[in-house]
C-alpha positions in Angstrom: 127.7 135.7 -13.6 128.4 133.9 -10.7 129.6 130.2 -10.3 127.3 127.2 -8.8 129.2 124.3 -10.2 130.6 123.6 -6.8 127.0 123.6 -5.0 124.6 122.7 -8.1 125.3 118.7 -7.4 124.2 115.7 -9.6 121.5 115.4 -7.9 120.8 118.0 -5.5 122.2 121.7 -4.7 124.3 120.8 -1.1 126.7 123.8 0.6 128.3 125.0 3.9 125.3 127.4 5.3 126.9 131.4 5.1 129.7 130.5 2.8 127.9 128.7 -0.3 124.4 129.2 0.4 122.6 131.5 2.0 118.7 133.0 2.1 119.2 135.3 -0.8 120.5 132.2 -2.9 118.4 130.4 -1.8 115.3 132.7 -2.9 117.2 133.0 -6.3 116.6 128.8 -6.9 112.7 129.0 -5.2 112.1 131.9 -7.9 114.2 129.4 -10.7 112.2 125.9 -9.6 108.6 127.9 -10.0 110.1 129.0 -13.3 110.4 125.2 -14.1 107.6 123.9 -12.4 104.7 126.8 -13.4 104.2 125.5 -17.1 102.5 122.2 -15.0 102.2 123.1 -11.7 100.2 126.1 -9.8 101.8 124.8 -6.0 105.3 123.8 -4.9 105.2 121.5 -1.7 108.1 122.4 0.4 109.6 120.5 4.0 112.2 120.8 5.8 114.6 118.8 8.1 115.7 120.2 12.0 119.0 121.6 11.3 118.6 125.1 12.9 119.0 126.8 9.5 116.2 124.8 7.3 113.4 126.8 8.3 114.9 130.0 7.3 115.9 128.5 4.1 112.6 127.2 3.4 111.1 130.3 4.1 113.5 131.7 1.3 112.4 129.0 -1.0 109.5 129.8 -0.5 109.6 133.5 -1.0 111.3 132.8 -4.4 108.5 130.5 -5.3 105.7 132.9 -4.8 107.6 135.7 -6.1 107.0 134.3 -9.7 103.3 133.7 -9.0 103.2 129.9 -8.0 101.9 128.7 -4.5 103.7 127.1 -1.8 102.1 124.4 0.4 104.7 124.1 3.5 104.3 120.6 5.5 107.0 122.0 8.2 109.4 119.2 9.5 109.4 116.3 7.1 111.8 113.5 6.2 112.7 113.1 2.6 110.6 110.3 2.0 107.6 112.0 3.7 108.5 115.1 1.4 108.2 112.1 -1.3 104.9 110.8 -0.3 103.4 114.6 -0.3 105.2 115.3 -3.4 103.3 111.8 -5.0 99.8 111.4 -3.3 99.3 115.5 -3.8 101.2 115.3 -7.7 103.1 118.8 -6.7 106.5 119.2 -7.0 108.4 119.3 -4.5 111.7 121.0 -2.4 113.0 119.2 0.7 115.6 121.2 2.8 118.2 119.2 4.0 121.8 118.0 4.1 120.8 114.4 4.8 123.9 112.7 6.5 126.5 115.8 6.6 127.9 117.8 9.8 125.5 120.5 10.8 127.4 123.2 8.8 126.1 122.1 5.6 122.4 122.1 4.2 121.0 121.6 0.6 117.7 121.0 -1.1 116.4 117.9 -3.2 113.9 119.1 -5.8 111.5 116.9 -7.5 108.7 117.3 -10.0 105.1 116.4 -9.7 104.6 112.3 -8.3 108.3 112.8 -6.8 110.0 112.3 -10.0 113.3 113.0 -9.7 115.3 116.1 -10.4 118.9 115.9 -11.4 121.6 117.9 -13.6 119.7 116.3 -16.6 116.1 116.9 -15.8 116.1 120.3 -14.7 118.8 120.9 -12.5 121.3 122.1 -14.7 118.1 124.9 -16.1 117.9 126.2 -12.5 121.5 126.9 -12.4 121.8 128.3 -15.7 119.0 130.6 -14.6 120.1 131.8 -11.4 124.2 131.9 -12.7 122.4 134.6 -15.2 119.7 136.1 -13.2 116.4 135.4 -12.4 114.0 137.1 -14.5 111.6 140.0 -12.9 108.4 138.5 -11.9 105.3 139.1 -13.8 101.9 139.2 -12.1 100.7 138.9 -8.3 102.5 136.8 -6.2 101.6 133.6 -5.1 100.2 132.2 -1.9 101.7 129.9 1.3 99.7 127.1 2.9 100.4 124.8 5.6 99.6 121.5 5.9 100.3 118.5 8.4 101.2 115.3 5.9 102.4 112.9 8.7 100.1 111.2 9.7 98.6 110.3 6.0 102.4 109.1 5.1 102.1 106.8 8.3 99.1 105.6 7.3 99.7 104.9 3.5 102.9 102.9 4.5 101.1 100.7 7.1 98.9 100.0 4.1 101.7 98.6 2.0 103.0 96.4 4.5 100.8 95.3 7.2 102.1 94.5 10.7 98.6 94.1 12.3 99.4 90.1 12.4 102.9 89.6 13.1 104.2 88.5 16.7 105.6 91.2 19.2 109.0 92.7 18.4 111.1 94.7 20.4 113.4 97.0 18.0 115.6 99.6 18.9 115.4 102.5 16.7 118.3 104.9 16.4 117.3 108.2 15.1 120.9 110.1 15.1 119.1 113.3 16.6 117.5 113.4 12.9 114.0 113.2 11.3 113.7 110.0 12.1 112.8 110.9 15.5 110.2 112.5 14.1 108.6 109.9 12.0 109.6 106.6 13.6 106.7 107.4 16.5 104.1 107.5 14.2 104.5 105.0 11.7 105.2 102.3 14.7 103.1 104.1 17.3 100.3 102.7 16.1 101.1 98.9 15.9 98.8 97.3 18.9 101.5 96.3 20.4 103.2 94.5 17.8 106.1 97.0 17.6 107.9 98.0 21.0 110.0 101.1 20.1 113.0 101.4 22.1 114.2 105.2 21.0 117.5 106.5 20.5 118.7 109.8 20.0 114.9 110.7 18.9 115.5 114.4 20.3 115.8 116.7 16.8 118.9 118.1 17.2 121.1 119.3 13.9 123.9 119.8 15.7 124.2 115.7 16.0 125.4 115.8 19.5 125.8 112.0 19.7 127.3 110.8 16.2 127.0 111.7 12.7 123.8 110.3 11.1 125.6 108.3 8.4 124.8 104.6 9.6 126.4 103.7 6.5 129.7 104.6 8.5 130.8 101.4 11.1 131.4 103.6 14.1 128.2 105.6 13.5 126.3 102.3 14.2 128.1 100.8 17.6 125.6 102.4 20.2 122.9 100.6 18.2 124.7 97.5 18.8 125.5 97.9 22.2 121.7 98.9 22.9 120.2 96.0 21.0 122.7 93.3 22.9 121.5 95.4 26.0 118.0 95.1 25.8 117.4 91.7 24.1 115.9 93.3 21.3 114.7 91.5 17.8 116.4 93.7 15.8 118.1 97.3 15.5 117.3 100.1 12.6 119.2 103.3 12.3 118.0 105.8 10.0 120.1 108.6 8.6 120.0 112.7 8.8 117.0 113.1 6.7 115.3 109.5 7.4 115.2 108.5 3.5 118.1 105.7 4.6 117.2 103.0 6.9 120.3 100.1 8.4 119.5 97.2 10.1 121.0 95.0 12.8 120.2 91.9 14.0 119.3 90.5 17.4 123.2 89.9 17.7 123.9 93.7 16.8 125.4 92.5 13.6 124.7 94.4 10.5 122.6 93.2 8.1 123.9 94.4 4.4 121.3 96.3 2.3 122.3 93.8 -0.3 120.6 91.3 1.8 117.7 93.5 2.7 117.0 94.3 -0.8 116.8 90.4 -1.4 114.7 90.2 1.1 112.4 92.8 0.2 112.2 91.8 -4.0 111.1 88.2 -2.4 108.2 89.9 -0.7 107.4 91.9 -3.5 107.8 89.0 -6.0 104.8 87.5 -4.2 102.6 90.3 -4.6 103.3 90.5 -8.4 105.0 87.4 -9.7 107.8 87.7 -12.4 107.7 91.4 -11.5 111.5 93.3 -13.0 113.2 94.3 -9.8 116.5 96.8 -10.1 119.5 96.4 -8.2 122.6 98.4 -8.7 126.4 97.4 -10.3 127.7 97.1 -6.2 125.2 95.0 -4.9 125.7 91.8 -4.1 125.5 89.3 -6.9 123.3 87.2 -4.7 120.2 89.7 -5.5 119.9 89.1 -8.9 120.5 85.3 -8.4 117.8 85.1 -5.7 115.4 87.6 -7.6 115.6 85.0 -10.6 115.0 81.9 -8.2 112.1 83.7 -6.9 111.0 84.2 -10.4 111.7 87.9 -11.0 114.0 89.9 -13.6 116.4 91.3 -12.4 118.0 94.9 -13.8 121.5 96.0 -13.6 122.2 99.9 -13.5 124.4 102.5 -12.5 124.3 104.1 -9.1 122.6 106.5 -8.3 118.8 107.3 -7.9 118.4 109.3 -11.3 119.2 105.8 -12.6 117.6 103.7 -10.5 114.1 105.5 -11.5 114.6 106.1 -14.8 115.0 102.2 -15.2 112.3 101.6 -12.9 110.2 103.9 -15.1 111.2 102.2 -18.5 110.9 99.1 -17.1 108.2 98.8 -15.0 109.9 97.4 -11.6 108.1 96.9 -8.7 111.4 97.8 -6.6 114.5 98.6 -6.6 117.8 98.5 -3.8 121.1 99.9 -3.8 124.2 99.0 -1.6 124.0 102.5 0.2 120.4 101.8 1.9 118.5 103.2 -0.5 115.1 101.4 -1.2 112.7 102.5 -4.4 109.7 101.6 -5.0 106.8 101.6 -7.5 104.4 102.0 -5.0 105.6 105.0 -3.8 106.0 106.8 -6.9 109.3 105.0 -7.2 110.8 107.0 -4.5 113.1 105.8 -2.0 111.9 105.3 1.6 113.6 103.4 4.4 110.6 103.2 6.5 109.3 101.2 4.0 112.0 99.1 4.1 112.2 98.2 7.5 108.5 97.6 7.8 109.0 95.0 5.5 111.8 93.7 7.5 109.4 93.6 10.6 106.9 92.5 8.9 109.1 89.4 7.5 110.8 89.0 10.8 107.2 88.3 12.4 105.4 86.4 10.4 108.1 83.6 11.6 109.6 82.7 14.9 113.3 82.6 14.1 115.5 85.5 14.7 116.4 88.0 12.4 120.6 86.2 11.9 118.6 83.1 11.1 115.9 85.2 8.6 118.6 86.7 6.6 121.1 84.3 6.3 119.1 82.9 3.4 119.9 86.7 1.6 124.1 86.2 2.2 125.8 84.1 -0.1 128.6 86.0 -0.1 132.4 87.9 1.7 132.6 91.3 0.8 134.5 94.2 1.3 132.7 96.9 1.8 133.7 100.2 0.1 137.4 100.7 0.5 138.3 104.7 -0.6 141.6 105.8 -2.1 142.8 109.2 -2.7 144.5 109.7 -5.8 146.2 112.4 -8.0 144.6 110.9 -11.1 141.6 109.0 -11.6 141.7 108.4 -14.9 145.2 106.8 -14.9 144.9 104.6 -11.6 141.7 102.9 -12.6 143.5 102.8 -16.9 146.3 101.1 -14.5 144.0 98.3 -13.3 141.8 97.7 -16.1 145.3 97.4 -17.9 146.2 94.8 -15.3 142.9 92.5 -15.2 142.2 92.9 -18.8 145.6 90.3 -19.5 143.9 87.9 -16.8 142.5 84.6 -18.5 139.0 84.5 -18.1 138.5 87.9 -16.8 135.5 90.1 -18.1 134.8 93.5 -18.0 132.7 96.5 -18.6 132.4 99.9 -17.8 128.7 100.3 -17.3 129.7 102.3 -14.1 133.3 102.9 -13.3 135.3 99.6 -13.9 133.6 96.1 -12.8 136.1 93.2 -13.3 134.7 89.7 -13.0 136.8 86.9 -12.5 136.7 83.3 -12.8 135.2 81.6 -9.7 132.7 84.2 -8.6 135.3 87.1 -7.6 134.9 90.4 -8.9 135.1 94.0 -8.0 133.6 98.0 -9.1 136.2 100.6 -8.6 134.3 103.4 -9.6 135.6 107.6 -9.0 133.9 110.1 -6.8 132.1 112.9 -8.7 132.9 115.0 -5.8 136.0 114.1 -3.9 140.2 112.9 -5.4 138.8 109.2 -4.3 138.6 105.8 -6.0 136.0 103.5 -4.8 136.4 100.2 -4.7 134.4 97.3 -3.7 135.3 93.6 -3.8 132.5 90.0 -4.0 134.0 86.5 -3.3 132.8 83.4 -2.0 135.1 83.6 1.2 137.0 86.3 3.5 140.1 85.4 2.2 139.7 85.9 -1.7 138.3 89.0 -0.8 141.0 90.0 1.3 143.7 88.8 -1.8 141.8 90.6 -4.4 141.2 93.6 -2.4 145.1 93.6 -1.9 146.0 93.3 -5.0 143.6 96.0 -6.7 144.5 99.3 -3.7 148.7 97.8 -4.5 147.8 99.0 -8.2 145.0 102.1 -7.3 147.8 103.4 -4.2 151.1 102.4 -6.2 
């Protein structure tokens, strides 16, 4: 019995490409996921991102699938979200092949069931490894059958339905693409705006190599020829879009970063209008001006854990009509409560042009607060450094806390902080909320001299 605990992730299966995952693996988990799937489903839908080995992988998949008498509907080079909107408008489940923001080495696959519900380590994930650790059984019966299909265009046009642009003033926004899939998708879904939308590309060549930068916008550095072009150009505003396009960052007409923290207020406003008093989820590290301005704007707002298993499991239970985390990740119930950054960002536009003041002055409104952004910290011992804080702040008067996710410590006069452990690396996270630069600066101080001491 072989070993997949170190590829079999929370939420996806993610390795190097010829070390931990190769095509005969990778036909293993097609022939596991139809086992899953077949009881509900006669077709998987299966994409794939341009890193040179996803086709072959796919192709694998695919194989695997068929081999235990379930169909395959291929859609070819997709982002994750388009994967998503197949996965949804089609109820298949579904298999994206991708690594989303890693180096080209690495490659992985997202699974989902029928209407893109999500597949983790406890709703399914955990069964395909079991089975494939102790061998796929023999098929049974003839095999099944592979279909292409072109989905693209019919994800283009069922976002531009959700939001429409068709009113709003010009904009000129430069998109960067990282040499990813949004270079792909980014043409279509703004191609098509009558002008509204003037699409200065970057890095839109697909290229999984990433011979520019890495596709992680969440990284600073990953975003500075972003800035530089928007400042260049004169643009409205800047989006960068990760690997696999399910991620979508935003800068303003300055080249300053917009949090997603602010975008997700932004976006729950707009959504609050469409269904008023509608529950809108925001994770533990957001900032605590989204549920404050989701109340205001008449909403409820829903604390979870991070992570999209959560986040849609909540959104399920409770009914949101969206969701936003502080990594760029936007869900919503319109799309199956998937996450999709093109969504995102045409909601951003959209917002943007329906008023004449730049995009600095749009979503100030959304920042009430300093922040540190996630500060990492290798350690020999999780569990003791972050025993060793809570130990500290829990003799502070006023201090409250909880362990929802991690450790969140609030304090009196609207600090507080989440140090939370990696499931995947020797790292403490931690990230720090205060009213000003320097609180956040002390606090942040005082919590890595305890976490690094």
């Amino acid at each position: 019995m072989s070993d997949l605990s170190a590829i079999v992730k929370a939420y996806d299966i993610r390795g190097v490409v010829g070390e931990q995952l190769d095509a005969g693996l990778v036909r293993d988990f097609g022939a596991a996921f139809a086992l899953l799937v077949k009881p509900d489903s006669d077709t998987v839908v299966i994409g794939h991102d341009m890193r040179e080995s996803s086709p072959g992988l796919a192709d694998a998949f695919a194989d695997g699938v068929t081999s235990q008498g379930v169909n395959v509907l291929s859609i070819g080079l997709a982002s994750t979200d388009q994967l998503y909107f197949a996965s949804g408008s089609l109820n298949l489940p579904g298999a994206m092949f991708t690594a989303s923001h890693n180096p080209a080495k690495y490659n992985g696959i997202k699974l989902c069931r029928a209407g893109a519900a999500p597949v983790g380590q406890d709703s399914g994930l955990a069964e395909i490894r079991d089975t494939v650790e102790q061998g796929v059984p023999a098929p049974e019966g003839p095999k099944g059958t592979v279909s292409r299909r072109d989905v693209l265009t019919d994800y283009a046009d069922y976002l531009r339905r959700l939001v429409d642009i068709s009113t709003i003033r010009p904009l000129k926004v430069v998109v960067d693409a990282g040499n990813g899939m949004g270079g792909h998708t980014v043409p279509t879904v703004f191609g098509d705006s009558d002008g509204k939308i003037t699409v200065v590309p970057m890095y839109f060549d697909l290229d999984g190599s990433f011979p520019n930068h890495e596709a992680n916008p969440l990284d600073p550095k990953n975003l500075v020829d972003l800035q530089a072009k928007v400042r260049e150009v004169g643009a409205d505003a800047g989006l960068a879009f990760d690997g696999d396009a399910d991620r979508c960052f935003v800068v303003d007409e300055n080249g300053d970063p917009v949090s997603p923290s602010a975008i997700t207020a932004l976006v729950a406003t707009r959504e609050l209008v469409k269904e008023p008093g509608g529950t809108i989820i925001h994770n533990l590290i957001t900032s605590k001006a989204v549920p404050e301005i989701v109340a205001e704007h008449g909403g409820k707002p829903v604390r979870t854990r991070v992570g999209h298993s959560f986040i849609k499991a909540e959104m399920a239970r409770t009914g949101a009509i969206f969701g936003g985390e502080h990594s760029a990740h936007y869900y919503f119930r319109d799309f199956w409560r998937a996450d999709t950054g093109m969504l995102a960002a045409l909601h951003v536009l959209a917002a943007l042009g329906e008023q004449d003041g730049p995009l600095s002055e749009l979503t100030s409104a959304y920042r009430r607060y300093a922040a540190s952004g996630e500060v990492n910290s290798t350690v020999d011992d999780q569990v003791a450094r972050q025993l060793a804080v809570k130990d500290a702040f829990a003799k502070r008067p006023g201090a409250t806390i909880d362990e929802l996710d991690g450790l969140t410590v609030e304090l009196p006069g609207g600090c507080w902080f989440n140090l939370r452990p990696s499931n995947t690396e020797p790292l403490l996270r931690l990230n720090v909320e205060a009213p000003t630069e320097g609180e956040v600066e002390a606090l942040t101080g005082e919590v890595l001299a305890i976490v690094r001491g």
